[in-house]
N, C-alpha and C positions, 0 to 999 in steps of 0.2 A: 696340668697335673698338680696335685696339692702337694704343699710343702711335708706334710705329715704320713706324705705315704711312702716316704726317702726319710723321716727320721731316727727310723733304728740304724740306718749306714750311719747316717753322718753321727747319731749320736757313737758307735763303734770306733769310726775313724778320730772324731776327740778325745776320746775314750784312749785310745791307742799315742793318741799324740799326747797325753796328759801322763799315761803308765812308761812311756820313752822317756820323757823330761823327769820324772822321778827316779826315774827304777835305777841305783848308782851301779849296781851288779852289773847289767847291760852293757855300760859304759858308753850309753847314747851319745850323740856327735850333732850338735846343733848346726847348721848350713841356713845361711840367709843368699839371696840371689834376685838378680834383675836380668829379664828372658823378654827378647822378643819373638812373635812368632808370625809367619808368613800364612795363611790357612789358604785353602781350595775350598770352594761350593763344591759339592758332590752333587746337588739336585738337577735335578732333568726342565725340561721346558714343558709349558703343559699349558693348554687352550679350555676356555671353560665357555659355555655360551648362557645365554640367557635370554627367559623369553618376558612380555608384558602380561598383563592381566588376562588377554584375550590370546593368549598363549603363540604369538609371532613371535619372531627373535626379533631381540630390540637392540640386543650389547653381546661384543665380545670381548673379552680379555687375555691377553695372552703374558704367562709369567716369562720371562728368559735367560735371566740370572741372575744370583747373588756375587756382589762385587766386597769381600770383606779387605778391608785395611790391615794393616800390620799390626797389631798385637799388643802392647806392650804388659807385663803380669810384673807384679812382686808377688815372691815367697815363701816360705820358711819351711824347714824338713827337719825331722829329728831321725834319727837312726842308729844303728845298731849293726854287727857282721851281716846280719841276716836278713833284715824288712828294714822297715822306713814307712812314714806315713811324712804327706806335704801337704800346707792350705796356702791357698793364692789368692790373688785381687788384681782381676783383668781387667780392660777399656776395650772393648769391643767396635767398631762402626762397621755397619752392614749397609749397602747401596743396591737396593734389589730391583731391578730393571722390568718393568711393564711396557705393554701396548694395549690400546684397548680402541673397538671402531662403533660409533654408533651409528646402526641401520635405521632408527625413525630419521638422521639426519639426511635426506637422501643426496644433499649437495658434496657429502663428503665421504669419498670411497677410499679412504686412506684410512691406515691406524696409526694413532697421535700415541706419542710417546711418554709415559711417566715415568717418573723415578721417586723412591720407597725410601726414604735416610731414615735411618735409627741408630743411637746409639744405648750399649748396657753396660753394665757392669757384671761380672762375673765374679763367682767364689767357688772354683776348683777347688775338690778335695778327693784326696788318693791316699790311695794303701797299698804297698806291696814288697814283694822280695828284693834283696840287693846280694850280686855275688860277683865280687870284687869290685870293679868299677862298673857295672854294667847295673840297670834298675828297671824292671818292668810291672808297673800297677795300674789301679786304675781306682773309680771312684768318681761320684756323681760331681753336677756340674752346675749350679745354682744361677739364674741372670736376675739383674733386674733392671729394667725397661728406665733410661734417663732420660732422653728425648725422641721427636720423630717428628715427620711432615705429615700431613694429611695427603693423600691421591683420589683420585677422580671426583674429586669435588663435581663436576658437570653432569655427574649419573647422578642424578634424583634418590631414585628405591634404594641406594650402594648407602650402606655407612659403614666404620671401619670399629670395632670393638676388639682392642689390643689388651690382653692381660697383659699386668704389670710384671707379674712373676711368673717364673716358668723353670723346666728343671730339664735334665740332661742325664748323662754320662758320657766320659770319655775312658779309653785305654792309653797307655802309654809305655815307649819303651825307647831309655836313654844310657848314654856314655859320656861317663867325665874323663876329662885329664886335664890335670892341675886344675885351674880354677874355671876352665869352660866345662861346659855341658852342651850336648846335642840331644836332641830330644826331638822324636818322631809320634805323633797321637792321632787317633782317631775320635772323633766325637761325633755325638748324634743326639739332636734334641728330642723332647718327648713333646713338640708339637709342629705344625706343617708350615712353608715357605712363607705360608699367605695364607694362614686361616682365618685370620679377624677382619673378613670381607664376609659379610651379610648385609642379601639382595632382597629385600620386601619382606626383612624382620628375619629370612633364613637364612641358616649357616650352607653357603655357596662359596666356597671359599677353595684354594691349594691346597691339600692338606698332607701330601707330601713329606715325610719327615725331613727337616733341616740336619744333612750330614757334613761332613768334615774331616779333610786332610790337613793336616799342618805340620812343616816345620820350623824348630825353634833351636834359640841359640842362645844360652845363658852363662850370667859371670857370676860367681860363687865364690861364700866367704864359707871357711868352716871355723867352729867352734867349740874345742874340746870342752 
C-alpha cells in the first residue's frame, strides 16, 4: 500500500498532536512512556502448490506460523479531559516458519524446513477518546523493513521481492493507574504473510493479511 494513500490520517493525527501542544485552553497533559508488548499471529496455515513449465507439480510450500518477539515501543501522548492523540517507535522481529518439498527430487519425500527472520521498525499513530483513566483509539501503523534472510534459495524459478514499506492500522483500548498502563490492540497489516514469493516472475505468494493480538504493559511519565 502507498504511503499517500494514509496521508490525510496521519497528516490529521499531527494535526491533532500539534493543535494539543498549543491549544493552553485545553490544558493538554504531555505523557512520555516505555511499553512492552507481547503479540499473537492471528494467521492460519496455508499450502500453495506449484507446477513447472510443462505444468507437473514441481514444489510445495507450506506457511505455519508467525513467531513475533516481544515488542519494545517508545511514545509520547498529548491529551486533554476528552481525546488524546499518541506517536510511537517500535522494534518488531517476526520468525515466520515454512516447509517446502520438492517433487523433481525424487530421493527426498520429506518437507525441509525454513525459517523467515525479519526485523522492522514501526511508527504507530493514534487518536481517540479518554474518559477518566480508561483510552480507546486507534490509527494507522507505518513499518519499515530493517533486516531479513533469504529462504528457499534451492527453488530455482522462487525469488523473494519484499517492499521496504508497508502500512497498517491497529485499534486500541487501555487503563492507567498511576504510572502503569495496560493496553490491549488489535492490528492488521495491509499486506499478506508471505506475499514477496514469486515463482517464474508471478506473484504465487500468502497473501493472507498479517493480523494481531497483543498485550502490553507500559511505565508513564506525565507532564503538566
Amino acid at each position: 500500500m502507498s504511503f499517500y494513500r494514509y496521508k490525510y490520517t496521519i497528516r490529521l493525527i499531527l494535526g491533532l498532536f500539534i493543535f494539543l501542544s498549543n491549544g493552553e485552553s485545553l490544558k493538554s497533559q504531555l505523557t512520555v512512556g516505555i511499553k512492552a508488548s507481547y503479540f499473537l499471529s492471528m494467521s492460519q496455515a496455508q499450502e500453495l502448490s506449484y507446477d513447472d513449465t510443462q505444468d507437473f507439480l514441481s514444489h510445495k510450500i507450506r506457511f505455519i506460523e508467525e513467531d513475533v518477539s516481544p515488542v519494545p515501543e517508545l511514545f509520547a501522548s498529548l491529551s486533554n479531559e476528552r481525546a488524546y492523540v499518541k506517536l510511537g517507535l517500535a522494534y518488531r522481529r517476526i520468525q515466520t516458519r515454512f516447509s517446502f518439498r520438492d517433487f523433481l527430487d525424487y530421493a527426498n519425500t520429506h518437507y525441509s524446513p525454513e525459517l523467515k527472520r525479519s526485523s522492522t521498525l514501526l511508527l504507530p499513530m493514534e487518536a481517540g477518546l479518554k474518559l477518566k483513566n480508561m483510552r480507546f483509539g486507534a490509527g494507522p501503523s507505518l513499518s519499515f523493513l530493517v533486516s531479513e534472510n533469504t529462504v528457499f534459495e534451492s527453488i530455482r524459478e522462487l525469488e523473494e521481492r519484499r517492499n521496504m514499506f508497508t502500512t497498517g492500522y491497529h485499534i486500541s483500548f487501555s487503563i492507567t493507574h498511576n504510572r502503569l498502563m495496560f493496553e490491549i490492540l488489535f492490528e492488521e497489516r495491509f499486506h499478506g504473510v508471505a506475499e514477496y514469493i514469486y515463482y517464474r516472475g508471478d506473484s504465487q505468494s500468502f497473501d493472507q493479511r498479517a493480523k494481531y493480538i497483543s498485550l502490553g504493559l507500559a511505565y508513564t511519565l506525565d507532564f503538566n
